[in-house]
N, CA, C and O atoms as CSV, one atom per row, in Angstrom:
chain,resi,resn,atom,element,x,y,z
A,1,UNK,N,N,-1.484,15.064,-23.188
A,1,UNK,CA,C,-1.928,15.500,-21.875
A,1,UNK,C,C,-1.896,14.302,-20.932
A,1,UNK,O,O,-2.121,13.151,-21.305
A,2,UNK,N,N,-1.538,14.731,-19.418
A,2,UNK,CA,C,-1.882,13.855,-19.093
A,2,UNK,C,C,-2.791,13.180,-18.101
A,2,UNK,O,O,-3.873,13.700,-18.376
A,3,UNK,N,N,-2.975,12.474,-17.275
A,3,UNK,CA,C,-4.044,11.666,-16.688
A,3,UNK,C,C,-4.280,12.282,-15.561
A,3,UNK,O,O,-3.230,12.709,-15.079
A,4,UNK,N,N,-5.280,12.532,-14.882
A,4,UNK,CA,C,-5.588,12.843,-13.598
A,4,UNK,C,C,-4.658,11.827,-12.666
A,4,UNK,O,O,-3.801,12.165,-11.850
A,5,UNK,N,N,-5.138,10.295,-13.077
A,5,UNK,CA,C,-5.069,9.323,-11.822
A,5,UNK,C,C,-4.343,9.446,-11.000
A,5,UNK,O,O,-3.381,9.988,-11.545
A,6,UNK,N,N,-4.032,9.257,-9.603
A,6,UNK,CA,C,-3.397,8.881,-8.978
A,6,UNK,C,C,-3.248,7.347,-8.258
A,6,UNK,O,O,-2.678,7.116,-7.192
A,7,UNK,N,N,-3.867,6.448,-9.073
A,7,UNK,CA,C,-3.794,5.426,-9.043
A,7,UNK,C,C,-4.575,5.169,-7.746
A,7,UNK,O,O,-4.143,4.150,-7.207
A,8,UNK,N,N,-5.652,5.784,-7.007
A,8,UNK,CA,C,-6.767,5.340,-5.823
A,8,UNK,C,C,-7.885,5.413,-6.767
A,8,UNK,O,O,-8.397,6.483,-7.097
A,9,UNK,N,N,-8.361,3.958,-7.315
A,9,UNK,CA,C,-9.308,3.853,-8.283
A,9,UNK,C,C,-10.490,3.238,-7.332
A,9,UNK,O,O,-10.548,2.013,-7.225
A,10,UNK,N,N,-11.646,4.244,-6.484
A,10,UNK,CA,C,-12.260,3.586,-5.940
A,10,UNK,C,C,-13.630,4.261,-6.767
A,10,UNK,O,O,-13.304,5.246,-7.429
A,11,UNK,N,N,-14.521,4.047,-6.816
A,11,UNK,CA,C,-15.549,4.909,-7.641
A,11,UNK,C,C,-17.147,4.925,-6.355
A,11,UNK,O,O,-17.933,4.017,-6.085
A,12,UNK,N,N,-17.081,6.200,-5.904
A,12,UNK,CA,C,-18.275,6.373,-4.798
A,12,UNK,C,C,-19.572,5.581,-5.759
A,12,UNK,O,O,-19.743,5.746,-6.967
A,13,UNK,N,N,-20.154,4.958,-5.116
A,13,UNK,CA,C,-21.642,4.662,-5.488
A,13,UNK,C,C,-22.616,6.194,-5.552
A,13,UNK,O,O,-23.535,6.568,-6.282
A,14,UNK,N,N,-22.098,6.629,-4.735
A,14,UNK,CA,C,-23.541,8.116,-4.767
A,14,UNK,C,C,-23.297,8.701,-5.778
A,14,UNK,O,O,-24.118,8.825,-6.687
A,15,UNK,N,N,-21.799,9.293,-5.805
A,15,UNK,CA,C,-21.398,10.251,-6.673
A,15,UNK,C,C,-21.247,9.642,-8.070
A,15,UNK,O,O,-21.738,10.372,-8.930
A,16,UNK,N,N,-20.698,8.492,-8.549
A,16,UNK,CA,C,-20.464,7.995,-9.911
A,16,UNK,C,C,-19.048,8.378,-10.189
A,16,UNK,O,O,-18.676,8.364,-11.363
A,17,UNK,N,N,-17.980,8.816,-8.975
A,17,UNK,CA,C,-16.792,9.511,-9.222
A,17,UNK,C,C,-15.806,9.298,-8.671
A,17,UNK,O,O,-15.824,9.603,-7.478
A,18,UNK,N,N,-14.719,8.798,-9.125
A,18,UNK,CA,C,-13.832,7.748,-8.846
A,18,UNK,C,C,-13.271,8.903,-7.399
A,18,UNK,O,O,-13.376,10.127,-7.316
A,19,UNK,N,N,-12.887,8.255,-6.764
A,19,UNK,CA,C,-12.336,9.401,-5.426
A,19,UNK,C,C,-11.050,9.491,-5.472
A,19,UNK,O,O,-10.461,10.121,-4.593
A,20,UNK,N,N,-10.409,8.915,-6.440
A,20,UNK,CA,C,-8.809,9.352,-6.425
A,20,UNK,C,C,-8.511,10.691,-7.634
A,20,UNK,O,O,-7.896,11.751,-7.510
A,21,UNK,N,N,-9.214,10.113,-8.751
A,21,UNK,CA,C,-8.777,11.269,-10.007
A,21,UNK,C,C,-10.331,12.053,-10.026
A,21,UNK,O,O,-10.302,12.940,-10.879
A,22,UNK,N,N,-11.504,11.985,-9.417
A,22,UNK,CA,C,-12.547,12.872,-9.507
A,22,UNK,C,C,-13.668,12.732,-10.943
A,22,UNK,O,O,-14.644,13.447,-11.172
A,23,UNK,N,N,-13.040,11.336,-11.937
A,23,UNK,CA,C,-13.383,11.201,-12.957
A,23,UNK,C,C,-14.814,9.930,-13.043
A,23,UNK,O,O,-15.000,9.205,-12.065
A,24,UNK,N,N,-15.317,9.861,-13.739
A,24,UNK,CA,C,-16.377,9.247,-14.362
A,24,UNK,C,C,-16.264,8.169,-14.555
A,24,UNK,O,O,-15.043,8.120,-14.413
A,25,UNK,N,N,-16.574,7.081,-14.802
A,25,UNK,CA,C,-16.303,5.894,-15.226
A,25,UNK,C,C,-15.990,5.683,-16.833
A,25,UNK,O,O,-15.144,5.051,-17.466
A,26,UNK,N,N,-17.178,6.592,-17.191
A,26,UNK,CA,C,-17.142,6.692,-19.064
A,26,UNK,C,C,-16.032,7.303,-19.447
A,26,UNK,O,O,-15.244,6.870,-20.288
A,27,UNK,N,N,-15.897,8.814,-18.550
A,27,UNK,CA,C,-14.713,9.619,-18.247
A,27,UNK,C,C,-13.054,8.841,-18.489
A,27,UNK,O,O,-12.193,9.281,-19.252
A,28,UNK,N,N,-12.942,7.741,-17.714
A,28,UNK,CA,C,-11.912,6.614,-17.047
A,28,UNK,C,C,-11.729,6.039,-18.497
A,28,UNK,O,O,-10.831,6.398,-19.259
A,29,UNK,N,N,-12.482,5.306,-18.723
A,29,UNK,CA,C,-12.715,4.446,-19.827
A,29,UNK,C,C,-12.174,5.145,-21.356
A,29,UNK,O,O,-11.323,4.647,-22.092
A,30,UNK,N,N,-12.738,6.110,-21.532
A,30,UNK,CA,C,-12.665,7.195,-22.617
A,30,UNK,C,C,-11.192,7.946,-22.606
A,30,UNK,O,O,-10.653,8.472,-23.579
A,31,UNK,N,N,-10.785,7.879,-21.534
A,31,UNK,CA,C,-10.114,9.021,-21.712
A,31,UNK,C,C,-8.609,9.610,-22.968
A,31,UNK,O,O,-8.175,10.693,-23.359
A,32,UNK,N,N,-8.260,8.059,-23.209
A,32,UNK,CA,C,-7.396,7.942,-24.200
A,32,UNK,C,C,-7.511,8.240,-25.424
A,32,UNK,O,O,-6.550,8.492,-26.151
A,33,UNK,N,N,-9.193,8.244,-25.925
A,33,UNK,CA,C,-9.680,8.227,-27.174
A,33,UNK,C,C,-10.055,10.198,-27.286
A,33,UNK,O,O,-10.195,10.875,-28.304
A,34,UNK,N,N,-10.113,10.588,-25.974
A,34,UNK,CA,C,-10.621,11.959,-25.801
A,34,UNK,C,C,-9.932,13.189,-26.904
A,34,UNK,O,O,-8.791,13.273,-27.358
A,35,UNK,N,N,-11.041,13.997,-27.089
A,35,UNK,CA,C,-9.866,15.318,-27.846
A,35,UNK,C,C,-9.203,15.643,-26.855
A,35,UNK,O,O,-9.255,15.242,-25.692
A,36,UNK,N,N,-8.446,16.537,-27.446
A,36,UNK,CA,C,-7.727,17.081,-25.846
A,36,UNK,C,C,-8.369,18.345,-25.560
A,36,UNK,O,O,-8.085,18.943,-24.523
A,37,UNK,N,N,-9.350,18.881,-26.521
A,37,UNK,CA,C,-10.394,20.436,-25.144
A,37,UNK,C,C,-11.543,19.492,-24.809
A,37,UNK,O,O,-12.526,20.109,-24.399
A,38,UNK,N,N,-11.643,18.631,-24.848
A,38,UNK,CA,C,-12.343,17.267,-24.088
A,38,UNK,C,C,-12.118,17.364,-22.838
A,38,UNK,O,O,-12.948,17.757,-22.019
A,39,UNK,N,N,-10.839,16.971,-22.561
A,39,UNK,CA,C,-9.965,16.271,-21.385
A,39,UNK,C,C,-9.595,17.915,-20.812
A,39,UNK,O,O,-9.886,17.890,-19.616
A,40,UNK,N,N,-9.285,18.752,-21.027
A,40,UNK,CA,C,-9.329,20.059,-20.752
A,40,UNK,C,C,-10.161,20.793,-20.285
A,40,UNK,O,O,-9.879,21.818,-19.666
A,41,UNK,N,N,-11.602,20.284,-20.563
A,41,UNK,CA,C,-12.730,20.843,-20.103
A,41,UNK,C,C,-13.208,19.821,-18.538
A,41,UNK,O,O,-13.986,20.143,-17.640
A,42,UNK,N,N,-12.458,18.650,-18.685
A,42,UNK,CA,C,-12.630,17.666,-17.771
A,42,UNK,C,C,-11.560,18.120,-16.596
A,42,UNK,O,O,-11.937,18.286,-15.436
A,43,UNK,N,N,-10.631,18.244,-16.876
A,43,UNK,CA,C,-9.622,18.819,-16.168
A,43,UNK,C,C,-9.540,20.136,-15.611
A,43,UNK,O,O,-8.627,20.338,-14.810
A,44,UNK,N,N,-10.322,21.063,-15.887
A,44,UNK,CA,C,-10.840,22.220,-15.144
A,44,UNK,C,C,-11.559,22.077,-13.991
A,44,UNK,O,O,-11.430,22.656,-12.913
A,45,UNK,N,N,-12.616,20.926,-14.477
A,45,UNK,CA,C,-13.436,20.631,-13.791
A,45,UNK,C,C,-13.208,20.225,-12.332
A,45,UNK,O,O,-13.794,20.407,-11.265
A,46,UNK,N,N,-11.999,19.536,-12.789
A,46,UNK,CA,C,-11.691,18.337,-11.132
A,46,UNK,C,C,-11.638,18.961,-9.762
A,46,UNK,O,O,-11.978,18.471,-8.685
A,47,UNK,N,N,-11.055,20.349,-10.078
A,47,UNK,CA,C,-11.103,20.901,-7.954
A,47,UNK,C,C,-12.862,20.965,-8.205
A,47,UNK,O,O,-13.349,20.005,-7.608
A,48,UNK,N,N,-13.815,21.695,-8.816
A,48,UNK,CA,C,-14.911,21.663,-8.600
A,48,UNK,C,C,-15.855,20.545,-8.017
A,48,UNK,O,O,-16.896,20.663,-7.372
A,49,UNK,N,N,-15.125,19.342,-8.470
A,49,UNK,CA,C,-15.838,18.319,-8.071
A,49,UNK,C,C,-16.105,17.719,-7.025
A,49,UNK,O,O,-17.082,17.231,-6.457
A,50,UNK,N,N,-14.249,17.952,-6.775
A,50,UNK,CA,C,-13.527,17.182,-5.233
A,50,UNK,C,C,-13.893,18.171,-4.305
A,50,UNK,O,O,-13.762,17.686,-3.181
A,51,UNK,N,N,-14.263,19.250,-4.253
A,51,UNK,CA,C,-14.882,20.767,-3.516
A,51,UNK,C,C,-16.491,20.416,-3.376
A,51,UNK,O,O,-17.098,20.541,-2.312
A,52,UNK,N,N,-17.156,19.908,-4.742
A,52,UNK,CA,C,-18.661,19.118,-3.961
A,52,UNK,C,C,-18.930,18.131,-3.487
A,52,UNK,O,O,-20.088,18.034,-3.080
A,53,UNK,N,N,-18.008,16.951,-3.318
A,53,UNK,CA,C,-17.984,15.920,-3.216
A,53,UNK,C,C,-17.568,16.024,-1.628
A,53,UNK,O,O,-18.223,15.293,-0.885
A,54,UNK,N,N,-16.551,16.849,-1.017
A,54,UNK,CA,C,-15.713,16.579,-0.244
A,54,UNK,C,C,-16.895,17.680,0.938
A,54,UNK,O,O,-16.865,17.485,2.154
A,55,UNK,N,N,-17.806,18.733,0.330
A,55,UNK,CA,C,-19.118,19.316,0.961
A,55,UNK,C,C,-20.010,18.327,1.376
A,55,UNK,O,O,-20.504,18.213,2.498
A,56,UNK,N,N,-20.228,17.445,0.161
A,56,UNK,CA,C,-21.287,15.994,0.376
A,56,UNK,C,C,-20.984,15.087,1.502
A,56,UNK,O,O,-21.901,14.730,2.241
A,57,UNK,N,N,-19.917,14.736,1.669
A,57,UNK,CA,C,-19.136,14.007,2.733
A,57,UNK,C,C,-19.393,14.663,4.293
A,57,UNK,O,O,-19.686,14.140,5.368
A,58,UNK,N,N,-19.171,15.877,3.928
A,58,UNK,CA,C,-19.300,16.706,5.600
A,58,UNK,C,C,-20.674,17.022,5.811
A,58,UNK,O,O,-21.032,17.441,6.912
A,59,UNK,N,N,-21.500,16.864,4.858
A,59,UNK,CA,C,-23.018,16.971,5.431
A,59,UNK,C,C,-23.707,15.844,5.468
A,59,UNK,O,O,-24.898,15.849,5.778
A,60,UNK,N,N,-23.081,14.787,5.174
A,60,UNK,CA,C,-23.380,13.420,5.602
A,60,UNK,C,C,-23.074,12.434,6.093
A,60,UNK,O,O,-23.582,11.313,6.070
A,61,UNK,N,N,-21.387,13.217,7.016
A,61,UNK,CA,C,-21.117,12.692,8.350
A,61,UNK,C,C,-20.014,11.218,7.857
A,61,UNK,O,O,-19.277,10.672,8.678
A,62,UNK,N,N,-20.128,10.729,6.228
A,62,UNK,CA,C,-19.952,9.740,5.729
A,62,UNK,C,C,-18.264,10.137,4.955
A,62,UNK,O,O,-17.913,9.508,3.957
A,63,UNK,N,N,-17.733,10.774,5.316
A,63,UNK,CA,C,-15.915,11.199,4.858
A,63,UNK,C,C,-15.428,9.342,4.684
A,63,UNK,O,O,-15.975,8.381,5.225
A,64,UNK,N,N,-14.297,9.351,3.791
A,64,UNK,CA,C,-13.770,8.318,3.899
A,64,UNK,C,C,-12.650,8.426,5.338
A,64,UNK,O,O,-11.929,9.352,5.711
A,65,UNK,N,N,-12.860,7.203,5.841
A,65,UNK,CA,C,-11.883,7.268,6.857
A,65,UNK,C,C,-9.910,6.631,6.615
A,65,UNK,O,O,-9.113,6.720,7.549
């Protein structure tokens, strides 16, 4: 399987979630060693995240520019 990244490895302080691939740090770190319904269950996940994250941003005026 493969990687979310898109190589914008910035990781929000609020969120704990890298803003390019939507992933975790442990997430990041781990991910090679992962099962793959691991990384599958992680990978479902990602529009959900970037969909609360990107809500969080517009109610706190704070979007990346």
């Amino acid at each position: 399987m493969e990687s979310p990244c898109i190589n914008i490895c910035v990781i929000d302080s609020e969120s704990g979630l890298c803003t390019g691939c939507m992933r975790t740090i442990l997430e990041i770190a781990q991910w090679s060693a992962m099962p793959g319904d691991q990384r599958l269950r992680i990978m479902a996940d990602l529009g959900r995240r970037r969909t609360a994250a990107a809500a969080c941003d517009g109610q706190s005026g704070m979007g990346a520019s």
